[in-house]
Structure formats: C-alpha cells, structure tokens
N, CA, C and O atoms as CSV, one atom per row, in Angstrom:
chain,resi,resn,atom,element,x,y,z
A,1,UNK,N,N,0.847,-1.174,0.000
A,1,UNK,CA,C,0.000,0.000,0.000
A,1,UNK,C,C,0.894,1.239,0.000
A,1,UNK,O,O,1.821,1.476,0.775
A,2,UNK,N,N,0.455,1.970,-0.990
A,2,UNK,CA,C,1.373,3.201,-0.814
A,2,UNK,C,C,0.964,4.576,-0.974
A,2,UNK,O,O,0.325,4.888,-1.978
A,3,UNK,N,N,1.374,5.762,0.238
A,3,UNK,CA,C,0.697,6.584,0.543
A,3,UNK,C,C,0.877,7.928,0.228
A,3,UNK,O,O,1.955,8.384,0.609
A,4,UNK,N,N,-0.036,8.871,-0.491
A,4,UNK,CA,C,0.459,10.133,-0.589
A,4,UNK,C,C,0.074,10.948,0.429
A,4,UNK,O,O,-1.143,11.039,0.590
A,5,UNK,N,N,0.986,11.745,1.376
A,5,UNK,CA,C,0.991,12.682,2.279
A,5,UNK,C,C,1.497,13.885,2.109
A,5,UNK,O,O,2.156,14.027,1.079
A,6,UNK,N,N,1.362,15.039,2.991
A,6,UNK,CA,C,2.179,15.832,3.230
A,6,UNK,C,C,2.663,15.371,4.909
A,6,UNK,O,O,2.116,15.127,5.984
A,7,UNK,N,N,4.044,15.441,4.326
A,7,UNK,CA,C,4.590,15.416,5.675
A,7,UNK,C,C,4.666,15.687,6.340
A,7,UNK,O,O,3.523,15.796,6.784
A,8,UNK,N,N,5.934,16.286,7.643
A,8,UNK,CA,C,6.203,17.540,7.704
A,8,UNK,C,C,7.410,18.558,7.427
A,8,UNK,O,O,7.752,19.669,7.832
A,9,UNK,N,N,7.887,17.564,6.498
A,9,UNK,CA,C,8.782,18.478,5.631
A,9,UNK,C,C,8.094,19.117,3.948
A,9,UNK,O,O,8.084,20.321,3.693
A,10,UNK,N,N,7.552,18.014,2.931
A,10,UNK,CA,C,7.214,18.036,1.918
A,10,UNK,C,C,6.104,16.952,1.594
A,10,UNK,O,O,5.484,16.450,2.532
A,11,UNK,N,N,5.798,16.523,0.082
A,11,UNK,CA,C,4.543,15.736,-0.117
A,11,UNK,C,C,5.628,14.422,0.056
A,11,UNK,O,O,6.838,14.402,-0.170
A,12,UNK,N,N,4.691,13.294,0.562
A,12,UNK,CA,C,5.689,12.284,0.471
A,12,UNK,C,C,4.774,10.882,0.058
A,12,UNK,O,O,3.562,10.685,0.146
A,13,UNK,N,N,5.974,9.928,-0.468
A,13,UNK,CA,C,5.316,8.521,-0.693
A,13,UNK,C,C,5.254,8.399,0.693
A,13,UNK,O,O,5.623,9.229,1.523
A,14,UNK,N,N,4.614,6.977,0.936
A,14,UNK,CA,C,4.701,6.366,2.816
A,14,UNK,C,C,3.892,4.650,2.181
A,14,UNK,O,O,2.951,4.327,1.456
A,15,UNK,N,N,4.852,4.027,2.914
A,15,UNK,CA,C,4.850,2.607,2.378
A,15,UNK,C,C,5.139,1.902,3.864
A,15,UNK,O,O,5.583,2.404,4.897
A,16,UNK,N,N,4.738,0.624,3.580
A,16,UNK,CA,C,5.564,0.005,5.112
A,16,UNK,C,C,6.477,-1.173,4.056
A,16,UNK,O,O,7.163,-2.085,4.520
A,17,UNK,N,N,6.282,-0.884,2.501
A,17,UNK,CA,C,6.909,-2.084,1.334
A,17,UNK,C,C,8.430,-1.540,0.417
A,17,UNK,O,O,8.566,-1.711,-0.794
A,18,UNK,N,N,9.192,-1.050,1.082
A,18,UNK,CA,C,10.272,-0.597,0.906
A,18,UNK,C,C,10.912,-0.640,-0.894
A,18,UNK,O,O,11.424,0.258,-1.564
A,19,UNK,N,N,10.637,-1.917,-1.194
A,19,UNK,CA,C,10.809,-2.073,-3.048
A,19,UNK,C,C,9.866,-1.400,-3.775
A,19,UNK,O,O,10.233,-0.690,-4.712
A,20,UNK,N,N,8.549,-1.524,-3.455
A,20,UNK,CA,C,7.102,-0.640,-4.383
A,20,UNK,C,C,7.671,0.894,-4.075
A,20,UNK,O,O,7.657,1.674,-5.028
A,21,UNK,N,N,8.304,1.491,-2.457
A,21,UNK,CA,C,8.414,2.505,-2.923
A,21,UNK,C,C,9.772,3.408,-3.984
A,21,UNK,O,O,9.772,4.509,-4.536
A,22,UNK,N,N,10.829,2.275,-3.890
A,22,UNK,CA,C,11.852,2.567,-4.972
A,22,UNK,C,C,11.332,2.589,-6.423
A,22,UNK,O,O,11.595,3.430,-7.282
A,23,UNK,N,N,10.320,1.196,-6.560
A,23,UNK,CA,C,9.812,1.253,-7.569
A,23,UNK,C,C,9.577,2.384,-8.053
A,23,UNK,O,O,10.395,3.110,-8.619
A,24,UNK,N,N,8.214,2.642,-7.819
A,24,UNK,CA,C,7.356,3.854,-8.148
A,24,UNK,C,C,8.561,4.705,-8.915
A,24,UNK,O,O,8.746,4.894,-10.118
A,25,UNK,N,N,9.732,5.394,-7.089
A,25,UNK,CA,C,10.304,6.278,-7.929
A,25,UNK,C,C,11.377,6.448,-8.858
A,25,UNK,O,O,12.027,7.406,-9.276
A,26,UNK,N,N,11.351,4.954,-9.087
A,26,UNK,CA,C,12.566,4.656,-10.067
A,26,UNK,C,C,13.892,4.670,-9.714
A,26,UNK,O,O,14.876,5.150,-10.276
A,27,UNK,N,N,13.753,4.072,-8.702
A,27,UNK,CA,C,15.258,3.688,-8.159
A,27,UNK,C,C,15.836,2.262,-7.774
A,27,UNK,O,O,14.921,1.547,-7.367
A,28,UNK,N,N,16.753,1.787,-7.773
A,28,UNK,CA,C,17.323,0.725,-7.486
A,28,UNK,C,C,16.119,0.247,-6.373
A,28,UNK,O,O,15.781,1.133,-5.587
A,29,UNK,N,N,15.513,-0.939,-6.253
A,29,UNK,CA,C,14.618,-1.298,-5.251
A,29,UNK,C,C,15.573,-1.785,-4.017
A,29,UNK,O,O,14.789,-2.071,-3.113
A,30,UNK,N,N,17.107,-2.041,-3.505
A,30,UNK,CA,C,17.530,-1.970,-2.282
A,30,UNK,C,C,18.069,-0.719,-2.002
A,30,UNK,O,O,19.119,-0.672,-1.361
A,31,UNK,N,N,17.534,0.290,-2.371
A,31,UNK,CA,C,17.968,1.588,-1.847
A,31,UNK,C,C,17.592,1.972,-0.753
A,31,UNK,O,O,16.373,1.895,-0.602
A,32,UNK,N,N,18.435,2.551,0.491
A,32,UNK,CA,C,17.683,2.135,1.492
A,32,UNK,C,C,16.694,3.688,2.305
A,32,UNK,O,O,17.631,4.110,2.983
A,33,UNK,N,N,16.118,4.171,2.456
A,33,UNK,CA,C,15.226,4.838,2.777
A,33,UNK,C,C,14.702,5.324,3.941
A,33,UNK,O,O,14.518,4.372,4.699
A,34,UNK,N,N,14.376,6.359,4.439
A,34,UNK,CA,C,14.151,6.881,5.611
A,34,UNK,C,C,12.854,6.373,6.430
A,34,UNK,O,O,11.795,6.222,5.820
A,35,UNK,N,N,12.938,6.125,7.742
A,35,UNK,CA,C,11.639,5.719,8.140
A,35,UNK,C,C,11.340,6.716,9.045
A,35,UNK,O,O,12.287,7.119,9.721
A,36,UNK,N,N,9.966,7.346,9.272
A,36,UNK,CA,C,9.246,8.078,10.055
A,36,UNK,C,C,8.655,7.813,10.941
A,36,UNK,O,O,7.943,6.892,10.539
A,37,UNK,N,N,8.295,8.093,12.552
A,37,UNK,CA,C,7.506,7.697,13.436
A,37,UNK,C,C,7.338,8.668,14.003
A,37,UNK,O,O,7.929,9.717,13.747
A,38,UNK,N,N,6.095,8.444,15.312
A,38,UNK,CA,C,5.517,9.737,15.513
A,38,UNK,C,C,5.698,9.441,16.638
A,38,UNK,O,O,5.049,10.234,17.320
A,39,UNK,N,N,6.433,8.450,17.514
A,39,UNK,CA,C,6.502,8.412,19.095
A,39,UNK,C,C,8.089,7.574,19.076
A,39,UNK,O,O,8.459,6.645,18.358
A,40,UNK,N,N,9.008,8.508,20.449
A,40,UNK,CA,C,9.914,7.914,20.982
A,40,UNK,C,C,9.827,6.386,21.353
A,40,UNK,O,O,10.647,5.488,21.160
A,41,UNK,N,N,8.511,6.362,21.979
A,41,UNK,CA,C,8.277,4.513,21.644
A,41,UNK,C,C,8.561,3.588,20.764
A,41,UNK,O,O,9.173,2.526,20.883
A,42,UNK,N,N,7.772,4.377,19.363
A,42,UNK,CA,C,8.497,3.416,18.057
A,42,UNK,C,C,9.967,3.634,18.024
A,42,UNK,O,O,10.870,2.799,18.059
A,43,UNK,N,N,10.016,4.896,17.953
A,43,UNK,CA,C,12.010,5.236,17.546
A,43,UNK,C,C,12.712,3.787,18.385
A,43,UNK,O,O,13.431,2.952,17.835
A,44,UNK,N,N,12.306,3.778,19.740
A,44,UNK,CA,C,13.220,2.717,20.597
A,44,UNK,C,C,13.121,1.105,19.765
A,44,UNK,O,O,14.100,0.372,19.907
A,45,UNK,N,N,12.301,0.754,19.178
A,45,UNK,CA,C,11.580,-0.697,18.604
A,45,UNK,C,C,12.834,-0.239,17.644
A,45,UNK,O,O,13.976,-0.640,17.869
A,46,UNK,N,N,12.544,0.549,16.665
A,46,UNK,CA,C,13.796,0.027,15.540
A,46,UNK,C,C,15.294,0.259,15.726
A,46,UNK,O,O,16.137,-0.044,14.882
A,47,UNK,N,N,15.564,0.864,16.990
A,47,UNK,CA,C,17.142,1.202,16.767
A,47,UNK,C,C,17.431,1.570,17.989
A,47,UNK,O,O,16.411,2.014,18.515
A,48,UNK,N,N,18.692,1.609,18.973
A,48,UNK,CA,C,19.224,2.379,20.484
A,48,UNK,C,C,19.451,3.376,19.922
A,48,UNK,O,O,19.813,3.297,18.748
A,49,UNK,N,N,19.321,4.654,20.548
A,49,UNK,CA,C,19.710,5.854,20.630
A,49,UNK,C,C,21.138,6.072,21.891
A,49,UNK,O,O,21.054,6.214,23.111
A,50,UNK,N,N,21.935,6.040,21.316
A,50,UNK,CA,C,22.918,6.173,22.324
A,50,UNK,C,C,23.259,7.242,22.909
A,50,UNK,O,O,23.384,8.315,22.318
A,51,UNK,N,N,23.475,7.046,24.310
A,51,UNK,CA,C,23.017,7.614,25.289
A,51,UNK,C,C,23.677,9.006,25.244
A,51,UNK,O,O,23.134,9.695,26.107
A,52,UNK,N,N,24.482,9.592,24.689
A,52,UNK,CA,C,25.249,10.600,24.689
A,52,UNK,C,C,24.030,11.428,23.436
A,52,UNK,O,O,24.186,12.598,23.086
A,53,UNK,N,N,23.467,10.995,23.183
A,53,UNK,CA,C,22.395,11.895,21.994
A,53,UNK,C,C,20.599,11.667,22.228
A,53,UNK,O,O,19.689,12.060,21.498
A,54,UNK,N,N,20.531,10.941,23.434
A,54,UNK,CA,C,19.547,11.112,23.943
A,54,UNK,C,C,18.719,12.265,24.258
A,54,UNK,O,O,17.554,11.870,24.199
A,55,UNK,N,N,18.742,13.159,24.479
A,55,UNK,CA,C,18.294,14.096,24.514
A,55,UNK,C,C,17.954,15.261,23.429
A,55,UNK,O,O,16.911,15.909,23.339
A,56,UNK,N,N,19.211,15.350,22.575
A,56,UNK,CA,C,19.352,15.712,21.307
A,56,UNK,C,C,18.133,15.063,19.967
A,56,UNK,O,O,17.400,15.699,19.211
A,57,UNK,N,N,18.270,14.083,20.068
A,57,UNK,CA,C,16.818,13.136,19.521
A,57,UNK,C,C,15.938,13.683,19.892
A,57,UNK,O,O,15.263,14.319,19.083
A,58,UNK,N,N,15.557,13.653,21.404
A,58,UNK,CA,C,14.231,13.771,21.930
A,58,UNK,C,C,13.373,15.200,21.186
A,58,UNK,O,O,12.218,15.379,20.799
A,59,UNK,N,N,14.427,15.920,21.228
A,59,UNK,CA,C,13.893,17.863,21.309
A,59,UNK,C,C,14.174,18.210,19.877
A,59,UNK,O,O,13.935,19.356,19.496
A,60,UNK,N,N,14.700,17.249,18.991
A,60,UNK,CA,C,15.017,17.537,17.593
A,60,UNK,C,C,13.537,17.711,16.881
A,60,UNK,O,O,12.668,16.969,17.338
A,61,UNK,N,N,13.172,18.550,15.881
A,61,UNK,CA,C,12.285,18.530,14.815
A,61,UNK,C,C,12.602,18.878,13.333
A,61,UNK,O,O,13.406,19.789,13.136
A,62,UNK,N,N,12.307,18.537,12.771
A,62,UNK,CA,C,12.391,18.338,11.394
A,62,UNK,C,C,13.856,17.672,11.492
A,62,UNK,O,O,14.726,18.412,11.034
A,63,UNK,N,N,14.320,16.441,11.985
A,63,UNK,CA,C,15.884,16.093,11.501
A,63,UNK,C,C,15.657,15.118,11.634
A,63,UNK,O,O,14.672,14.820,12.311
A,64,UNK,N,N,16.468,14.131,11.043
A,64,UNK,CA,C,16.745,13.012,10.323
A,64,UNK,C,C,17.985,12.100,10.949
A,64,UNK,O,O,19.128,12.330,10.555
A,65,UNK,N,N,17.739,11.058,11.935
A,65,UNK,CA,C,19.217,10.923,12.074
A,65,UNK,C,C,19.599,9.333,11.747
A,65,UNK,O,O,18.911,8.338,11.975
A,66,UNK,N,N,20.618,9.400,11.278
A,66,UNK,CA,C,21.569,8.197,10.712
A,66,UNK,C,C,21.721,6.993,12.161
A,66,UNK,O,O,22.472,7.228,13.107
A,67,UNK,N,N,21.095,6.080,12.092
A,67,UNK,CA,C,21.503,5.613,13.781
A,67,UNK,C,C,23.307,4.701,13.313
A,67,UNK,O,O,23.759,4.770,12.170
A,68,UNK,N,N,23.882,4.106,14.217
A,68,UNK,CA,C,24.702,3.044,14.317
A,68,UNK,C,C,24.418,1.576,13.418
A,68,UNK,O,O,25.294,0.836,12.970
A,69,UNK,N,N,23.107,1.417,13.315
A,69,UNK,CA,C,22.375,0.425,12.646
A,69,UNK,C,C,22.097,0.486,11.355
A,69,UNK,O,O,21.328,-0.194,10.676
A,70,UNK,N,N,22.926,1.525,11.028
A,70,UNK,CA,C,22.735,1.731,9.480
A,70,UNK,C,C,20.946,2.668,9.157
A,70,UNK,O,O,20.729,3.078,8.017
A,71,UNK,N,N,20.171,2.821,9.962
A,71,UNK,CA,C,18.659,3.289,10.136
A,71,UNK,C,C,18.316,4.545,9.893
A,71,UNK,O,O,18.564,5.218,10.893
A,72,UNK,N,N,17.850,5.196,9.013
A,72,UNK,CA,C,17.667,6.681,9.166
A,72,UNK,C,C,16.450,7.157,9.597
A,72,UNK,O,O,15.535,7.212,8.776
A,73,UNK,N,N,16.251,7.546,10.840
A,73,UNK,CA,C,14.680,7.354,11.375
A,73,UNK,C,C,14.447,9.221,11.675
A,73,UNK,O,O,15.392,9.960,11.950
A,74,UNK,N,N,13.184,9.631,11.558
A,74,UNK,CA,C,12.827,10.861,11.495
A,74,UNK,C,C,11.765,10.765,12.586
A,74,UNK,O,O,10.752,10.148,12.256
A,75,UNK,N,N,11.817,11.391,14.158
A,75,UNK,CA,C,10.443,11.557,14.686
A,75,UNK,C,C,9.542,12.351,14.282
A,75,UNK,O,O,10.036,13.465,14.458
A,76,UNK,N,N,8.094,12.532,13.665
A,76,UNK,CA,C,7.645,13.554,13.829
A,76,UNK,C,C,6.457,14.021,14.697
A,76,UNK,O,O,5.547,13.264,15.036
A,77,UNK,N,N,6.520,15.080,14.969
A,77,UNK,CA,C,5.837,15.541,16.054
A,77,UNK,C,C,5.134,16.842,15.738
A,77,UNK,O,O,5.364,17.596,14.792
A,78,UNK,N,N,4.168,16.978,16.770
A,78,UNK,CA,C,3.366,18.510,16.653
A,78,UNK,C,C,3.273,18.808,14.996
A,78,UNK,O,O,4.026,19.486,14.298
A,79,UNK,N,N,2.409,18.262,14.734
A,79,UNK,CA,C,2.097,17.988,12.785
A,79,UNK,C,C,0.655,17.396,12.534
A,79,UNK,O,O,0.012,16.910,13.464
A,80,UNK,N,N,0.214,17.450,11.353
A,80,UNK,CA,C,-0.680,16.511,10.963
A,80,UNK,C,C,-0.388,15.491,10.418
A,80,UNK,O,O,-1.153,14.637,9.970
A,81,UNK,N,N,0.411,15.504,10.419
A,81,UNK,CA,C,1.270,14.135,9.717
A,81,UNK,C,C,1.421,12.982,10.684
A,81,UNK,O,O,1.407,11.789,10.381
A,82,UNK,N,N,1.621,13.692,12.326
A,82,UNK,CA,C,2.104,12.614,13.586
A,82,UNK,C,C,1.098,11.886,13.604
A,82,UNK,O,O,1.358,10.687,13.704
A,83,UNK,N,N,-0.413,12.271,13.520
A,83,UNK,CA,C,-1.438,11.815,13.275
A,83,UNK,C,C,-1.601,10.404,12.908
A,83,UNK,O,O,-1.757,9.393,13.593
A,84,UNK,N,N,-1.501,10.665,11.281
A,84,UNK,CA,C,-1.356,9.646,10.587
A,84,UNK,C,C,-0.474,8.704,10.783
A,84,UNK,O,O,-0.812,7.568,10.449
A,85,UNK,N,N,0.946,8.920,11.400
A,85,UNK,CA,C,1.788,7.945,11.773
A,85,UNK,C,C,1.463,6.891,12.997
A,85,UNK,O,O,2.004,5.803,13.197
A,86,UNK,N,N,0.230,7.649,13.898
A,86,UNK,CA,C,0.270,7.532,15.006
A,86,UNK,C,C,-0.581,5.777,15.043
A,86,UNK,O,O,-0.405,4.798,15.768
A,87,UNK,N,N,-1.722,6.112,13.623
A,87,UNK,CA,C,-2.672,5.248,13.176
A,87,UNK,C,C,-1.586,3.804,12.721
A,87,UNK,O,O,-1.623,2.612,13.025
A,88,UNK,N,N,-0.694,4.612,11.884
A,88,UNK,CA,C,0.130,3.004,10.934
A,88,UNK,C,C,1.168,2.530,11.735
A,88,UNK,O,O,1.610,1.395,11.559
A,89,UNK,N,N,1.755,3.529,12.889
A,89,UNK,CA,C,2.922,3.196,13.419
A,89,UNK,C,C,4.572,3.556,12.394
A,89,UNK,O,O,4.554,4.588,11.722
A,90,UNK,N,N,5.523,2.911,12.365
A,90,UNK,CA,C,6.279,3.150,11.370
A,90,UNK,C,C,6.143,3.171,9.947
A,90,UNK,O,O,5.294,2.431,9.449
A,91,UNK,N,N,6.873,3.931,9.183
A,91,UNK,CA,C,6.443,4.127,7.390
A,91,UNK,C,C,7.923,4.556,6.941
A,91,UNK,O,O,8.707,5.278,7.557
A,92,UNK,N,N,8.093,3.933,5.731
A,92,UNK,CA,C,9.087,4.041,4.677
A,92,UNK,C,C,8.626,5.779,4.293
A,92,UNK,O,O,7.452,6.000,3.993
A,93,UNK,N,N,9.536,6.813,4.331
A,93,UNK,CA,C,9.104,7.316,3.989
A,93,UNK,C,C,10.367,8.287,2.594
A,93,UNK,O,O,11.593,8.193,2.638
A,94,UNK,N,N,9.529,9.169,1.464
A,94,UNK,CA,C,10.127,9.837,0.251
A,94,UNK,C,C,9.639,10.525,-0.109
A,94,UNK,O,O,8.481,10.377,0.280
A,95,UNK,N,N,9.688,11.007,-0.457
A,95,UNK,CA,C,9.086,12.341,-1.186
A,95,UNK,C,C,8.443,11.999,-2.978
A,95,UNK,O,O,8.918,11.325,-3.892
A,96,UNK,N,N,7.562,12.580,-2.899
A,96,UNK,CA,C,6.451,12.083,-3.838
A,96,UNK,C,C,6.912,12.544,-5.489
A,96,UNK,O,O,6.242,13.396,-6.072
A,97,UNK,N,N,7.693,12.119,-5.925
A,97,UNK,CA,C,8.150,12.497,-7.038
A,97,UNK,C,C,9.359,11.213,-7.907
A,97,UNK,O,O,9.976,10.387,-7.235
A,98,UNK,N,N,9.439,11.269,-8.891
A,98,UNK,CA,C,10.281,10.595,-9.448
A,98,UNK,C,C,11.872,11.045,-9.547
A,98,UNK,O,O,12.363,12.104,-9.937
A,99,UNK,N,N,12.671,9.480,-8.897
A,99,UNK,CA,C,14.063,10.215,-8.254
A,99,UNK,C,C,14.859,10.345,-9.448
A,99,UNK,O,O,15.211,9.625,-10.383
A,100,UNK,N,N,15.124,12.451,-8.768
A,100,UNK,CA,C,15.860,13.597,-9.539
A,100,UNK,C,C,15.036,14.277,-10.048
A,100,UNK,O,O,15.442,15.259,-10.671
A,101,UNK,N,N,13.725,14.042,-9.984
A,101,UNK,CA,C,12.691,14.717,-10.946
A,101,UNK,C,C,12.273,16.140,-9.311
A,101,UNK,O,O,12.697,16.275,-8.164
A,102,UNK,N,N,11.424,16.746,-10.046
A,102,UNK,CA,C,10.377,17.675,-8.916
A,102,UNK,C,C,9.030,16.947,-9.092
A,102,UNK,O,O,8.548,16.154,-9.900
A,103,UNK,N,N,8.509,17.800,-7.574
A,103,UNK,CA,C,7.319,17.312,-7.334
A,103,UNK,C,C,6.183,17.042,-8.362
A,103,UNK,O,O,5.846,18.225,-8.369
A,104,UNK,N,N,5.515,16.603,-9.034
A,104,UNK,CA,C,3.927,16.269,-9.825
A,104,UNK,C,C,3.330,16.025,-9.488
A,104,UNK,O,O,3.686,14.928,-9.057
A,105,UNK,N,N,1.791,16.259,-9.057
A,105,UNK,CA,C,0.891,16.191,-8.377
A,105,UNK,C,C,0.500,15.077,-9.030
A,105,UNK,O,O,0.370,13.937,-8.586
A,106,UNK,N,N,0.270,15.617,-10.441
A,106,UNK,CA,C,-0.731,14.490,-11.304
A,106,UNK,C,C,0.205,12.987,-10.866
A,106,UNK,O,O,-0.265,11.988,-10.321
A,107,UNK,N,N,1.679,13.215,-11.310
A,107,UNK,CA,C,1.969,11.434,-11.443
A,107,UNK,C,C,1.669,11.241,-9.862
A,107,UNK,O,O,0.540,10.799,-9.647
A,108,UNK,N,N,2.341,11.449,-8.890
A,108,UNK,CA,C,1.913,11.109,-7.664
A,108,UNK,C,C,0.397,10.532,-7.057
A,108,UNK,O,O,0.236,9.741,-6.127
A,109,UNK,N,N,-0.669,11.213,-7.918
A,109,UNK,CA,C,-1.439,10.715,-7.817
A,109,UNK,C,C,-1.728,9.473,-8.087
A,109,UNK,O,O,-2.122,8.642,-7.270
A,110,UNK,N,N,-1.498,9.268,-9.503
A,110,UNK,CA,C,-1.163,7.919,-10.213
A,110,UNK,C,C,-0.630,6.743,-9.676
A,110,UNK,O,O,-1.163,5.656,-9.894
A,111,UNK,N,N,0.446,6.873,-8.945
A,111,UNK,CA,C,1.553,5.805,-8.410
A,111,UNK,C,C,0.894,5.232,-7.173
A,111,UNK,O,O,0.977,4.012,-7.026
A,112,UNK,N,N,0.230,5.970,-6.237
A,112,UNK,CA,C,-0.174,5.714,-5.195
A,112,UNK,C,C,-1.651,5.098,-5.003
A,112,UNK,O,O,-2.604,5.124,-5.782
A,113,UNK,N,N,-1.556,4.640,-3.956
A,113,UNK,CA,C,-3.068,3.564,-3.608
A,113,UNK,C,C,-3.820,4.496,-2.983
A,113,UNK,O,O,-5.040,4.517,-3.149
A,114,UNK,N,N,-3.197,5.361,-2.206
A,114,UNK,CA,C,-4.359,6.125,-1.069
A,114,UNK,C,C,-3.939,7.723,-1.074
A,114,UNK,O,O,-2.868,7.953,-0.513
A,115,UNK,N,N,-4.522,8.671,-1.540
A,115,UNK,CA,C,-4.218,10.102,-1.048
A,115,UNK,C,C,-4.747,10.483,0.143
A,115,UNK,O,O,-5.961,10.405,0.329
A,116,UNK,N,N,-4.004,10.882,0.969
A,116,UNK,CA,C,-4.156,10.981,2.363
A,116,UNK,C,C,-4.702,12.893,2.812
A,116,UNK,O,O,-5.354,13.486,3.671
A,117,UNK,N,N,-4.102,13.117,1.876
A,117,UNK,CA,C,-3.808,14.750,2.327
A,117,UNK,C,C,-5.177,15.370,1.121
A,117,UNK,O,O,-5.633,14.649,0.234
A,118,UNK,N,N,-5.605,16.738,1.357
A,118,UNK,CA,C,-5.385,17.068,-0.017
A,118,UNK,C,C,-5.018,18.556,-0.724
A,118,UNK,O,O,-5.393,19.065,-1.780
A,119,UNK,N,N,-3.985,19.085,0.493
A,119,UNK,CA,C,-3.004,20.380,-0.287
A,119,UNK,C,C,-1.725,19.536,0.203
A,119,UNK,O,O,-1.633,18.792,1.179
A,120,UNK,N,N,-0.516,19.963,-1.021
A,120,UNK,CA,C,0.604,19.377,-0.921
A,120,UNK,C,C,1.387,20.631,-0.762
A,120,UNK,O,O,0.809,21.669,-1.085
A,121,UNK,N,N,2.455,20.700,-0.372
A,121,UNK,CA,C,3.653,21.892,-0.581
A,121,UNK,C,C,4.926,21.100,-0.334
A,121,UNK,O,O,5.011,19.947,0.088
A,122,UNK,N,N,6.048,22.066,-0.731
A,122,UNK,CA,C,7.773,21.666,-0.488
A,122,UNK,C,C,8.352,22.140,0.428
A,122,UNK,O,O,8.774,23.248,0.099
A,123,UNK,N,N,8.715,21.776,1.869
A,123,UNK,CA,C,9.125,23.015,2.501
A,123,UNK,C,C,10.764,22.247,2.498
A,123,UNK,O,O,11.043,21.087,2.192
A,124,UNK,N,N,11.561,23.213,2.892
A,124,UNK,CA,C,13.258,22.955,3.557
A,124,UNK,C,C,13.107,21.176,3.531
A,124,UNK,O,O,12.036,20.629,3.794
A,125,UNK,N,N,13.896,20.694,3.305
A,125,UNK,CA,C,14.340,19.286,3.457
A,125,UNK,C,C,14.824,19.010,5.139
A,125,UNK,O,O,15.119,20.019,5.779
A,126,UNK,N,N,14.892,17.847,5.743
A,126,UNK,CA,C,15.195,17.812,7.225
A,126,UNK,C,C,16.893,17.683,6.887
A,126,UNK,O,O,17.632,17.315,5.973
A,127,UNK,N,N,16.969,18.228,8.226
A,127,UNK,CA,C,18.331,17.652,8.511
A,127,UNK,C,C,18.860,16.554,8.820
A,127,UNK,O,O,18.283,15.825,9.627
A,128,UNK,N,N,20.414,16.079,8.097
A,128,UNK,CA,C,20.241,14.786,8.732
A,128,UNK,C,C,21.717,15.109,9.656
A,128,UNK,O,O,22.340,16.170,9.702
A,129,UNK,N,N,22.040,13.719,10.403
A,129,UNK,CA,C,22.588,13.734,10.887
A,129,UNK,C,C,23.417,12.317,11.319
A,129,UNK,O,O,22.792,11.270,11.486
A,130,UNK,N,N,24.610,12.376,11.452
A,130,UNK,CA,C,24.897,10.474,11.332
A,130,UNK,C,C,25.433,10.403,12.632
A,130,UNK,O,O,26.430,11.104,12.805
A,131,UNK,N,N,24.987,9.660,13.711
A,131,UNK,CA,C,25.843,9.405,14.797
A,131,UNK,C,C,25.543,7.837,15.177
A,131,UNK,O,O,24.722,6.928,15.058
A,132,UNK,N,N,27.296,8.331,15.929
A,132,UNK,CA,C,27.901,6.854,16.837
A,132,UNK,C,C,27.258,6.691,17.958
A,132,UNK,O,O,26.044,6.794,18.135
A,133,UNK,N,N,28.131,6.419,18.772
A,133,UNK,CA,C,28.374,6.079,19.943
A,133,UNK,C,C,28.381,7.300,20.715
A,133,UNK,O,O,27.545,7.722,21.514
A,134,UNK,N,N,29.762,7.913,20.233
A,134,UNK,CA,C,30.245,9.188,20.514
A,134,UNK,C,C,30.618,10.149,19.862
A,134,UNK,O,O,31.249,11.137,20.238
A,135,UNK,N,N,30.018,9.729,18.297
A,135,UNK,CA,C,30.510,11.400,17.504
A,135,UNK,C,C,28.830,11.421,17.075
A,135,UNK,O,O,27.840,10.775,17.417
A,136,UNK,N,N,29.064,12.349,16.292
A,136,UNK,CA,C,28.011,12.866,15.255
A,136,UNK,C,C,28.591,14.059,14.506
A,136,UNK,O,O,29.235,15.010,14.949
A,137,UNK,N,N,28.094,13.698,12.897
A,137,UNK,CA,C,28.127,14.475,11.758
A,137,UNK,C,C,27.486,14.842,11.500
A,137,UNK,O,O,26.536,14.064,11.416
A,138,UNK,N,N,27.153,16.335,11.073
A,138,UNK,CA,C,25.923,16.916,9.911
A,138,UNK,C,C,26.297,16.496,8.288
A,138,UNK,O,O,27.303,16.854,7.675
A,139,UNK,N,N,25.204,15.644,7.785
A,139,UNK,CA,C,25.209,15.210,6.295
A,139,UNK,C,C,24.928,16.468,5.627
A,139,UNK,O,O,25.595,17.292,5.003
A,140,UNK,N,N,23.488,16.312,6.032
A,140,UNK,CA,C,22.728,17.624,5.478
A,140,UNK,C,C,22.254,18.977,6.207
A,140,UNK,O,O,21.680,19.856,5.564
C-alpha cells in the first residue's frame, strides 16, 4: 500500500513495502530509505539511541538521524502528519516524485493507492545527521 501525504517536511510517498516505494520512484529497489515515526516509543523498537544523543533526539524537529544500525529514522511531532503515523505506526518514507525529478501532483497521484492529504507543498528538506556512539556528523 502506498501513501500520498504531506509530511512535515514536503509531499511524500509512505509505504511500510520498501521495493514498491523505490519502484514507483525509479530507483534501485535496495535503496535504502528513511523511516518516520511519531513516538519515541516506536524510535526505541527500531534502533538504540545512544546515550550521549539522547536528549538531542528527543527535542530535535524536522531532523533526520543516521543511527549506528545503518537506520535513518525521522520523529515527527506537533504535525498533521504525527497523526497519521500515530494510526500506521512506522512508514518508509520519500518524497512524492520521481528520483531527480520535482514534485507532480498528477503522477503522484497515479503511483499511489491512497491520497491521504489534499493540499501538498515543499518546505526545507530535514536535517540529517549520522551518529555513533560518541561522535556525530551533519550530512545535510
């Protein structure tokens, strides 16, 4: 099943089927992809947050972080989007467009099983961020 949203960064695919959503956007289907959740609860199920960035996680919004596990997990919060996460739990999540292309409403419509939303916009991309144990990098 695959979902058109607005996030709370931009419009996005949202899948829990990780290949349909490379598919769609035309990318290698083991490419690996960001997942979204809307509670520190889920964040803990897919990955440790180590303890030196505990807090940093907690109070972060709009960012993206790289765990140790190879995982790129995004909380989101205070949104309409947390909403919807709150219902599915975790989601593959991308941005609704064909990869390298810009946003299209029309194909997006097309590709997807369920429109969730129904105004889309682009805002700033999240930040990401890659941490250890004991470091952390800004990617983006």
């Amino acid at each position: 099943m695959i979902y058109l949203a607005q996030t709370d960064t931009t419009a996005g695919f949202l899948s829990k089927d990780l290949k349909e959503l490379n598919k769609i956007k035309n990318r290698n289907e083991n490419q690996p992809c960001l997942i979204t959740v809307s509670k520190l609860k889920e964040l803990n199920k897919l990955t440790r947050i180590p303890d030196k960035f505990k807090n940093l996680v907690r109070k972060s919004q709009k960012t993206t972080f790289l765990y140790p596990n190879k995982k790129a997990i995004r909380v989101v919060k205070n949104c309409p989007h947390s909403k919807f996460l709150d219902e599915h739990g975790w989601m593959y999540s991308t941005s609704a467009n064909l990869h390298g292309e810009k946003f299209d409403l029309n194909y997006a419509k097309s590709v997807c099983d369920i429109v969730v939303d129904d105004k889309f916009f682009e805002d700033l991309p999240s930040k990401i961020y890659r941490i250890s144990n004991t470091n952390i990098k800004k990617i983006r």
